[in-house]
C-alpha positions in Angstrom: 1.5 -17.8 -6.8 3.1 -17.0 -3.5 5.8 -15.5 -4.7 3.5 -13.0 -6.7 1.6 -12.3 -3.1 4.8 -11.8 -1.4 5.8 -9.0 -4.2 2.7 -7.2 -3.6 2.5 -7.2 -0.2 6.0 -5.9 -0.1 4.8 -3.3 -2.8 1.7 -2.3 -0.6 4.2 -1.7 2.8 6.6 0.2 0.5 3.4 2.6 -0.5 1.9 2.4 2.9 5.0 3.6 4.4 5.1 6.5 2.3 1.3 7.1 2.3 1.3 7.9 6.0 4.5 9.8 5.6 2.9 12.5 3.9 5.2 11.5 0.7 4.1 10.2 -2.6 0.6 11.9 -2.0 0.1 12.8 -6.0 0.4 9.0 -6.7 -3.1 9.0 -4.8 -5.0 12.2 -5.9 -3.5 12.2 -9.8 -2.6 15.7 -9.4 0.4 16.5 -10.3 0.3 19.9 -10.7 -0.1 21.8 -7.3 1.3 20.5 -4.4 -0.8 18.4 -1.7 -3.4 20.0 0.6 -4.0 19.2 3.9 -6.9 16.8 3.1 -4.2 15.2 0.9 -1.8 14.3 3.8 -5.3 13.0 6.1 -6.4 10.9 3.5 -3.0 9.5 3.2 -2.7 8.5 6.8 -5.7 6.8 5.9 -4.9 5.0 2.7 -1.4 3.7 4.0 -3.6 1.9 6.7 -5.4 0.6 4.4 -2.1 -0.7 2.5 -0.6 -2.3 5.8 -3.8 -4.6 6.1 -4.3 -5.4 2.7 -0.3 -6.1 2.9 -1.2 -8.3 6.0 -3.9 -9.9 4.4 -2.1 -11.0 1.3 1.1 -12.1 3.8 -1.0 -14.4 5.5 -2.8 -15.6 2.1 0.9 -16.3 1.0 1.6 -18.5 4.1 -1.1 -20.5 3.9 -1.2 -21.0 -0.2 0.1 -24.7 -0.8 0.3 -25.0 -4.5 0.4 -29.2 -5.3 1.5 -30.3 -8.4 
């Protein structure tokens, strides 16, 4: 179970990262077609924020997850 955690959070920083780079913006708005506005790239900012402290969240969830058998 941790180790699924740990994937995902590292998943979610990758993203993140990207997010508030300005990168990897038609992964978030499903268009594919024309290239990202400027609402795009604010929203983005936005959403890789939102990444980094569900990445946080999940980190500490992972620490503190004791799995007895």
């Amino acid at each position: 179970m941790s180790l699924i955690l740990l994937f995902t959070a590292g998943l979610f920083l990758i993203v993140g990262k990207k997010f508030r780079q300005g990168k990897w913006l038609r992964l978030m708005a499903g268009n594919t077609f024309s290239p990202p506005g400027e609402e795009a790239k604010e929203t983005g900012k936005t959403i890789g924020s939102i990444l980094y402290f569900s990445a946080l969240i999940l980190l500490i969830l992972a620490l503190f997850s004791v799995e007895k058998l």
